[in-house]
C-alpha positions, 0 to 999 in steps of 0.5 A, a space after each residue: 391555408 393551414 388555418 382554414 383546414 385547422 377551422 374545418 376540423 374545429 367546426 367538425 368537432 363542435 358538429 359531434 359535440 353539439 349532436 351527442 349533447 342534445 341527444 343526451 338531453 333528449 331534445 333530440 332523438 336518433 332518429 331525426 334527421 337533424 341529428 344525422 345531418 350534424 353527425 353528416 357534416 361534421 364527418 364530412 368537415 374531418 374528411 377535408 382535414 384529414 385529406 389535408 393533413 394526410 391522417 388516413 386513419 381520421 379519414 377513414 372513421 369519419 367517412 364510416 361515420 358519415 356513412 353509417 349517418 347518411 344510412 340513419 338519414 336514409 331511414 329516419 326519412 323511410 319511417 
């Protein structure tokens, strides 16, 4: 079970990673809604490993972002 919350985590992380390069490349913007959605599902994907493993600081910045993300959603849909 261990390694099913480990792929989450993985998949999380890449969700970040992917996000912040293709806005640094400028193929994407800050205020898309796919950028948020990944930022989104990526906090999400720590959220659930971080419940698992008990890593209430990991738990608590990724829910942060992800709602922080849910409020650039929010606006990018209100523009």
């Amino acid at each position: 079970m261990n390694t099913f919350f480990e792929t989450l985590g993985w998949i999380g992380s890449f969700c970040f990673i992917f996000s912040y390069y293709m806005l640094i490349q400028k193929k994407w913007k800050s205020t898309q809604p796919i950028y948020h959605w990944y930022n989104i599902v990526g906090s999400i994907l720590f959220v659930v490993n971080g419940t698992h493993y008990s890593a209430w600081a990991i738990i608590f910045i990724n829910f942060a972002w992800g709602c922080i993300a849910c409020y650039g959603l929010y606006m990018s849909y209100m523009k």
